[in-house]
N, C-alpha and C positions, 0 to 999 in steps of 0.2 A: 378395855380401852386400847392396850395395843392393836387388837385384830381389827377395832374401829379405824382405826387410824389407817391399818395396814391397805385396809379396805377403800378407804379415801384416796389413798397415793396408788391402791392399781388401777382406778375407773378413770384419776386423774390424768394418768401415764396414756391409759388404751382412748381417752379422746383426743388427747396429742399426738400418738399413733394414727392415727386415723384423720385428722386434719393434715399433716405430714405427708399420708400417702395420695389425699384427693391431691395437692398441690403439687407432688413430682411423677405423678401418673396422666402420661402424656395421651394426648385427646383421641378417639376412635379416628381414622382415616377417613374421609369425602370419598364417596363412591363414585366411583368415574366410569364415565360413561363410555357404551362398547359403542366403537365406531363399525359401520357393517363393513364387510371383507370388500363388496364393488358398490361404486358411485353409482349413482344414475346413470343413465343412459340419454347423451345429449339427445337434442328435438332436433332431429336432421332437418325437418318439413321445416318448422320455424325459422333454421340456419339458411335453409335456400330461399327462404320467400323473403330472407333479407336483404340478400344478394343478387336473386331474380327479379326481371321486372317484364312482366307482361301487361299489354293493350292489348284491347281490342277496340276495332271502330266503320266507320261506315264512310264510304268516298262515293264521291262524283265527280264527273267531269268528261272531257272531251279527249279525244284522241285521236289522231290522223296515220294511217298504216300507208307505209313503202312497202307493197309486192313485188314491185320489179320482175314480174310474171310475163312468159311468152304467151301468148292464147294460142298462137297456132301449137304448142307442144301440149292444149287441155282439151278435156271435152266438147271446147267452143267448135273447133277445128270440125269432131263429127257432125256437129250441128250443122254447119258450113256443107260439109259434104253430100249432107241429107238435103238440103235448100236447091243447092244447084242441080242435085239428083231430077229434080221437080223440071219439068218441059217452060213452065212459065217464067223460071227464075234461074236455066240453066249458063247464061252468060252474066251471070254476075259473080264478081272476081272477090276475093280475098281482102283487095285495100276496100273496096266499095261494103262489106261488110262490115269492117271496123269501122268503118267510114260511120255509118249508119248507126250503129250500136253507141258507138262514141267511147270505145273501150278507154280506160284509163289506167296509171300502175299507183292511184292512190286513194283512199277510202277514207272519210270522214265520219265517225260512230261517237255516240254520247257512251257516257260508260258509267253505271253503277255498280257496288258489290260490297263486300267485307272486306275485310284487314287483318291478320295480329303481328305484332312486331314482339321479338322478345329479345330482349338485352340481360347482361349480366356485370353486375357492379358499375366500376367504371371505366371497363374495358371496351373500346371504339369498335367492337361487333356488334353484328345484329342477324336474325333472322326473321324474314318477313314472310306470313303465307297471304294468298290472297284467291277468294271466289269473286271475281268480278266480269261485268261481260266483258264479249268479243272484242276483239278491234278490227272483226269484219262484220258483226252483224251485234247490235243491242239485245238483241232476240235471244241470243244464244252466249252460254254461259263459259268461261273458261277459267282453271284452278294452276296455281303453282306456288314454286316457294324460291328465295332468294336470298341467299347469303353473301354476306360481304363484311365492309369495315363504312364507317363513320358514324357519325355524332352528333345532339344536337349541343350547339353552344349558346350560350345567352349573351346577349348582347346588349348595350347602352343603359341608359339609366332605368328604365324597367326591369326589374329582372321577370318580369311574368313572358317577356319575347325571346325567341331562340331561331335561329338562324340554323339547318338542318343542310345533311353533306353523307349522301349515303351511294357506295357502288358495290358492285359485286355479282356473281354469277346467279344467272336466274335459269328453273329451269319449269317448263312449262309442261306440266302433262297430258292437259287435255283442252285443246281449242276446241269445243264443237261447231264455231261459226266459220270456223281457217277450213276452208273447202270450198261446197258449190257457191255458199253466202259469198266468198271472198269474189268469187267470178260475176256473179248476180250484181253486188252491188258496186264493181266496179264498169256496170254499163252506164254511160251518161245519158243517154237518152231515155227520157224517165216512162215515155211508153212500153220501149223495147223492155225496160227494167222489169214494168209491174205483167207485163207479159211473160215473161222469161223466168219470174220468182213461182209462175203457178205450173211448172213442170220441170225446170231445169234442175234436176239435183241427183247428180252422177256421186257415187260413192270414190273418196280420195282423192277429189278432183283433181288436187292439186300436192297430193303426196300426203306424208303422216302429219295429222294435227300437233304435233309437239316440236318442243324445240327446246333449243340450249342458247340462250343468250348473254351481254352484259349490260348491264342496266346502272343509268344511272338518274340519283333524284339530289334536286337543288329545290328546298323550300324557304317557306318560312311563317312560324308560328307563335303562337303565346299558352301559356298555360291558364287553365279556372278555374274560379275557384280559390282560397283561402289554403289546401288542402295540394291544390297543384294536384289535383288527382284526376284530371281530364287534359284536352288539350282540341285545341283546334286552327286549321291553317290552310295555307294552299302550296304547291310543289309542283313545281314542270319536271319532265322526266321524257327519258329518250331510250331505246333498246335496242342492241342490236344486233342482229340474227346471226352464229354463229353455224347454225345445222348444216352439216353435210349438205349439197345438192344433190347428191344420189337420194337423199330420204324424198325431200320436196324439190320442186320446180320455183317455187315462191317462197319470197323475205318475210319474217314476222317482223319487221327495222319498222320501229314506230316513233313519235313522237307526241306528247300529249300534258295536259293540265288538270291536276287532281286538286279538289278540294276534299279535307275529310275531317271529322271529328272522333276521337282517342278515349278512349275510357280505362284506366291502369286498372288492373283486377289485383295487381303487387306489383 
C-alpha cells in the first residue's frame, strides 16, 4: 500500500515536472534571413532612357543660300578666258558675260532629309544631327551636327502646342552640292544653266565643302497623340557662315522654312 501510493505521488510530481518545464522553456529562435554581401547592380540603360530623350524625324522645305561669291576669283573666269580665246567671241568682255549668264549671289533649293534631336532631362540643351540636301543643289546630299541651348515651351490653353527657341554652333561636314552646283545654279539664264550643268564641274570650285556655322531656329509645334510620343510643326531658321575665307571663296549664310515631323524612340 505504501509503495502504491509512493508510486502515485512520483508519476504525479514528474507530470508537473514536465508541464512546469514546457511553460518556462522559452520558444526555438525565427531563422533570419541572410541578406547577400552586394545589392544588385542598378539598370544604368533604364536610368538613362529616363533621362534621355531622343527623335527622330523627317523635314521638308525650302531654303534660299547667300554665297556672296566673286566669279572672276572661280572657275567661271577660265571659262571666260577659253570663250574670248575663240576668233568669233574674242571681243566680248567680262560685264557682257555675266551680263548674259545673269550670274547671281543667291540660290533658291527645296530641301528634304532626316533629323535626330537629342536632349537630356530638363536641361535647355540639345544636339541636332541632320542628312538633308544641299542648299545649293536638291540633287546633292549634305550631313552635319549642331549643338547649342533652347527649348521647347508650351504655351496657351492647349497644352499639345509648344512654341520651340533653339541656337548654337553648327558644324557641316560634307556639302557635296557647295561647289560647281553652287556656281551652275547661280546662273539666271535658264538656257546658259541647263547648258553649263552638262560640263561645267571643276573640282573645289569654290574651296572646301564644309564649314562652321551659327544657326538659329524659331518654330512652332504641337505634340500627337494621347502618348505625346510624336510631334509635328514648322520652323524658320537662318545660318551663318563663320569659315575662314582662306578655306572657301563662298558663304554657306542661308535662310530657309522647315516643316518636319518627330518620332521620340525615349
Amino acid at each position: 500500500m505504501y509503495q502504491k501510493g509512493l508510486l502515485i505521488l512520483s508519476a504525479t510530481f514528474f507530470c508537473i515536472s514536465m508541464v512546469c518545464a514546457q511553460k518556462t522553456t522559452p520558444p526555438p529562435p525565427k531563422p533570419q534571413t541572410v541578406q547577400p554581401l552586394y545589392s544588385a547592380p542598378p539598370n544604368l540603360v533604364a536610368e538613362l532612357r529616363e533621362k534621355w530623350n531622343l527623335a527622330v524625324g523627317m523635314d521638308m522645305g525650302v531654303s534660299q543660300l547667300h554665297h556672296k561669291v566673286d566669279f572672276k576669283r572661280t572657275p567661271m573666269l577660265d571659262l571666260y578666258n577659253y570663250i574670248v580665246s575663240l576668233p568669233s567671241t574674242s571681243d566680248l568682255t567680262w560685264e557682257q558675260f555675266a551680263e548674259d549668264n545673269q550670274f547671281k549671289n543667291n540660290i533658291a533649293q527645296p530641301r528634304f532629309g532626316f533629323s535626330a534631336l537629342l536632349t537630356y532631362g530638363n536641361i535647355p540643351a540639345f544636339a541636332r544631327g541632320e542628312f538633308i540636301s544641299s542648299t545649293s543643289s536638291f540633287q546633292k546630299m549634305s550631313y552635319g551636327v549642331t549643338v547649342g541651348l533652347g527649348k521647347d515651351i508650351l504655351f496657351g490653353i492647349d497644352e499639345d502646342v509648344f512654341f520651340s527657341f533653339k541656337g548654337g554652333y553648327k558644324i557641316v561636314f560634307q556639302d557635296s552640292g557647295f561647289g560647281a552646283e553652287t556656281l551652275v545654279n547661280s546662273i539666271g539664264n535658264k538656257d546658259a544653266r541647263e547648258y553649263m550643268s552638262r560640263f561645267f564641274d571643276p573640282k573645289n570650285a569654290i574651296g572646301a565643302p564644309r564649314g562652321d556655322l551659327m544657326t538659329m531656329r524659331l518654330g512652332l509645334g504641337k505634340y500627337l497623340g494621347k502618348d505625346k510620343k510624336s510631334t509635328m510643326g514648322i520652323e524658320l531658321y537662318g545660318e551663318l557662315d563663320l569659315t575662314n575665307e582662306t578655306l572657301r571663296i563662298a558663304r554657306m549664310n542661308a535662310l530657309g522654312l522647315n516643316a518636319y515631323v518627330n518620332f521620340v524612340l525615349f
